[in-house]
C-alpha positions, 0 to 999 in steps of 0.5 A: 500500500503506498502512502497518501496524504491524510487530511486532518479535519480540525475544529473551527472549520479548518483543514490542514493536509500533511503528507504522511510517509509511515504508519508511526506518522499517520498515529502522530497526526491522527493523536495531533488531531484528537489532542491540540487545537488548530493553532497547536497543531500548526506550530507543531508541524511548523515545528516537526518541519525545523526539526527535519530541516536542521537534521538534514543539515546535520546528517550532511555536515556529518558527512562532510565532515568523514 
């Protein structure tokens, strides 16, 4: 099965799409979901995206670095 892109329906109405890649990320967004209103679960994938981009850029100083 490949993945798809799951959309969370938030209160106020509000629609916010992520892809998702895993089965662990697909828990994560169904509990963001039921856990956090809408402006928390847009810092929080506001978040996961820094914390994403920083380890990419550590993996490849890592790599420059061997």
């Amino acid at each position: 099965m490949s993945p798809s892109p799951l959309t969370l329906n938030a209160p106020r109405h509000t629609t916010i799409s992520v892809g998702v890649n895993s089965e662990h990320e697909q828990q994560v967004a169904k509990l963001t979901k039921a856990l956090y209103p809408v402006d928390r679960q847009e810092k929080f994938l506001e978040l996961q995206a820094e914390v994403e981009t920083l380890l990419g850029h550590l993996q490849a100083l890592q790599r420059v670095r061997r």
